[in-house]
C-alpha positions, 0 to 999 in steps of 0.5 A, a space after each residue: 512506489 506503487 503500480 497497478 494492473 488490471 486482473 482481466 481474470 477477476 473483474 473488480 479486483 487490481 493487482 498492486 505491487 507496493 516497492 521500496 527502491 534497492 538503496 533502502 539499506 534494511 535487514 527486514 521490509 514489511 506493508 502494514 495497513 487496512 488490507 490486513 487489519 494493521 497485523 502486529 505481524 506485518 506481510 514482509 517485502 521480497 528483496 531482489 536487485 531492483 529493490 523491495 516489494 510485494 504484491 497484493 490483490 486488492 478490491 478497486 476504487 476502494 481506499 487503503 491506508 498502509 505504511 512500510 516498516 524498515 526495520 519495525 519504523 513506519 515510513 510513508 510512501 512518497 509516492 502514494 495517491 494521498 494520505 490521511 492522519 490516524 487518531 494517534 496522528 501518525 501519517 498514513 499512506 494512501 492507495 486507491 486501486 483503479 482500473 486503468 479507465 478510471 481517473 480522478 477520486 473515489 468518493 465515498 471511500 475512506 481508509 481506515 485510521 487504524 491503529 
């Protein structure tokens, strides 16, 4: 799952927090994706009792495709705003950060296919 909110501190930029429930039995969670180049050494989500998750900064109305790794397999976000195929046709999650007024798509914006 993904939420968002707006950062009235820093114009242009959306604070996305990325979420796996609690019933995901996993040693390790982690978010791969454009945002930090699809790194061989993924960001790793925080466990609490509400479930898995990490926060980002990220640029608005930009397209970002990312998937989870539970225990190093890549799952897809199923509630993600879209999603896009990659050239070695593994499913990609998509999330496009919007201030709260924005509604509908982002042209002109396409996430990486990588890796």
């Amino acid at each position: 799952m993904v939420t968002q909110e707006e950062v009235p501190t820093q114009p242009g930029k959306v604070r996305v927090t990325f979420s796996l429930p609690a019933s995901i039995w996993a040693d390790s969670v982690a978010l791969a994706g454009d945002f930090n180049d699809w790194d061989a050494a993924p960001m790793p989500l925080r466990r609490d009792e509400s479930g898995w998750s990490i926060t980002l900064l990220l640029e608005q109305n930009r397209a970002y495709a990312y998937w989870y790794l539970v225990d190093q397999e890549r799952v897809s976000d199923w509630n993600a705003d879209g999603y896009v195929i990659g050239s070695d046709g593994a499913r990609r999650s998509v999330v496009i950060p919007r201030s709260a007024s924005r509604r509908g798509g982002v042209e002109g914006h396409r996430p990486s296919t990588n890796p």
